[in-house]
C-alpha positions in Angstrom: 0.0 0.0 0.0 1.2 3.6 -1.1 1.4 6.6 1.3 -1.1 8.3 -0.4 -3.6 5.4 -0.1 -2.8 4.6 3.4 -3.3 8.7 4.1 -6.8 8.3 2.4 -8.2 5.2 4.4 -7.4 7.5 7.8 -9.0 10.4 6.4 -11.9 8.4 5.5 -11.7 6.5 9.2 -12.0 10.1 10.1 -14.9 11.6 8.4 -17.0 8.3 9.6 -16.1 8.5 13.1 -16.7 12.8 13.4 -19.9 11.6 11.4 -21.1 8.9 14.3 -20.4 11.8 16.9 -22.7 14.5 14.6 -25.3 11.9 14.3 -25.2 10.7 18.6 -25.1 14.6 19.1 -28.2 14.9 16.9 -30.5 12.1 18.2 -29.6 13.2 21.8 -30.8 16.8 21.1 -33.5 15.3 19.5 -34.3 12.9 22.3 -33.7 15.9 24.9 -35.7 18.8 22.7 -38.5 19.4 25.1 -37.5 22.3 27.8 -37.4 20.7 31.3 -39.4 23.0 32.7 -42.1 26.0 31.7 -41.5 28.2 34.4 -39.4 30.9 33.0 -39.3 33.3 35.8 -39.7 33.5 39.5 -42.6 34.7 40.8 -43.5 38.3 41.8 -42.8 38.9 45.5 -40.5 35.8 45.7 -37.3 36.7 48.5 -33.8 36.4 47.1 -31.9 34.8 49.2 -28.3 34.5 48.0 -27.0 35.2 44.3 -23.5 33.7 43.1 -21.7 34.1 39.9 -20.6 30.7 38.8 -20.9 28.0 36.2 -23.3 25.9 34.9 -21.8 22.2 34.5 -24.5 20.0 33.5 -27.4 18.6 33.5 -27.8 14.5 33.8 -30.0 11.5 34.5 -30.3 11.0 38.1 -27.8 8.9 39.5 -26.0 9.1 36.2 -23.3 11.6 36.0 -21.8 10.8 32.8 -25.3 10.6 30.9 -25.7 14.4 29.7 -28.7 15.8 28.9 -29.3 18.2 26.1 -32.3 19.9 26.8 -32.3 23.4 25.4 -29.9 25.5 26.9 -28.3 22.9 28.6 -26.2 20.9 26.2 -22.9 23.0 27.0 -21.1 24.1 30.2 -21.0 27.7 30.8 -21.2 31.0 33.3 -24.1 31.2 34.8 -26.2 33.6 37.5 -27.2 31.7 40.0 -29.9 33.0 42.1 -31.1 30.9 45.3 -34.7 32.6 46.0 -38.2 30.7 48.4 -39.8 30.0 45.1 -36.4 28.1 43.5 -33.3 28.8 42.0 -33.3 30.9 39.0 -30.4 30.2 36.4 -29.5 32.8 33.7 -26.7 31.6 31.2 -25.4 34.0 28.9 -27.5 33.8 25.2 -30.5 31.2 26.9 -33.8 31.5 28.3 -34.0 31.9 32.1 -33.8 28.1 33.6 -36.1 28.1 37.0 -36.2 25.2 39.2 -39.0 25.8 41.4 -38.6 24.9 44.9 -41.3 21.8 45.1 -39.7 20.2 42.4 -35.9 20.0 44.3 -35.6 16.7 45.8 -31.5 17.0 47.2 -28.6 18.4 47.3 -25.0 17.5 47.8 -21.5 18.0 47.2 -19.8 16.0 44.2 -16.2 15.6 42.4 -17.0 14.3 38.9 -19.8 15.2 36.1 -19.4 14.3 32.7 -16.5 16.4 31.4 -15.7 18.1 35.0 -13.3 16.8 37.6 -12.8 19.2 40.1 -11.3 19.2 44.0 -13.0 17.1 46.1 -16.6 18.3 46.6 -15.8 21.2 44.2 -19.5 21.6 42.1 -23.0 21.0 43.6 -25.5 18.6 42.6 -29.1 19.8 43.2 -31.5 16.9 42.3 -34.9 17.8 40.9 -38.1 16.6 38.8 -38.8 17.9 35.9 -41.8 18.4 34.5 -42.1 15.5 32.4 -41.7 13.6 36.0 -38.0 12.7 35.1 -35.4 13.4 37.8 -32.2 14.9 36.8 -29.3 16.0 38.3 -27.5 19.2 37.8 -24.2 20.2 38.5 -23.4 24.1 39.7 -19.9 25.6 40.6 -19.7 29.0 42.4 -16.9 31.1 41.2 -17.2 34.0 44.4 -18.0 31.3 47.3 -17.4 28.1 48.5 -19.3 25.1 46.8 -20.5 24.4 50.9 -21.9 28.3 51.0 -24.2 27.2 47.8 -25.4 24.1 49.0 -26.5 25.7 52.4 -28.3 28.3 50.8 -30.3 25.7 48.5 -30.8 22.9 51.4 -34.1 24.8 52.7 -35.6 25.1 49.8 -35.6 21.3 49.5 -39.5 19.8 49.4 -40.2 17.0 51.9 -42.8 14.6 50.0 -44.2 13.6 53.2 -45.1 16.5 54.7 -45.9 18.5 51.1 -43.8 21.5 53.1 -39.8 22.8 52.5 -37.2 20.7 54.8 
């Protein structure tokens, strides 16, 4: 076999294999093309109760770190306000729609280390578990750039809903 031949099979090996990631990047978005949720803004009178600049990880199956989900708006890390308010937590990424989690629908939070493309220190980024309104439970991973990971999980903790009791934790 020539160079030139042997040059051409790895372009072609190439072009098929950025192909198969184009085509699983398409039938995710596909699969994931419904908005999680319809509440766009928190409502009127609602108490702020912390605001942090920070990032927006991901957002994954429950329990399932690696599987991202590419909802709209969600499909790519980036800065994010975060804003921890009673009604939910209110994230505004640069060039997307206004992402509200309202409070009823948060089911935990914790500290993690790993999320799809993101190793950090240990407990570095915040998982905040919720339901969305499909009735899906997903996972999604915060960062706080101006305070400590601890500081955003104790802000969020009390707006956790306890099923049993139909009132906040």
């Amino acid at each position: 076999m020539t160079r030139e031949g042997a040059l051409l099979i790895m372009i072609a090996i190439a072009v098929v294999l950025l192909g198969l990631m184009a085509w699983g990047w398409y039938r995710r978005t596909k699969r994931d093309a419904e908005p999680l949720t319809a509440v766009r803004d928190l409502p009127a009178g609602t108490s702020v109760i912390a605001g942090y600049d920070g990032l927006y990880v991901a957002t994954t199956r429950h329990g399932e770190p690696l599987e991202r989900i590419a909802a709209p708006g969600l499909g790519f890390r980036s800065r994010a306000d975060i804003t921890i308010a009673t009604a939910g937590i209110a994230l505004d990424i640069p060039g997307q729609q206004r992402l509200v989690i309202p409070a009823e629908r948060i089911t935990a939070v914790a500290l993690a280390t790993v999320a799809i493309d993101r190793v950090v220190e240990k407990d570095g980024l915040v998982c905040v578990s919720w339901r969305t309104d499909p009735g899906t439970t997903v996972d999604t991973y915060l960062r706080a750039r101006d305070a400590s990971s601890a500081a955003l999980v104790d802000s969020i903790r009390p707006l956790i809903h306890d099923s049993r009791t139909g009132s906040a934790a």
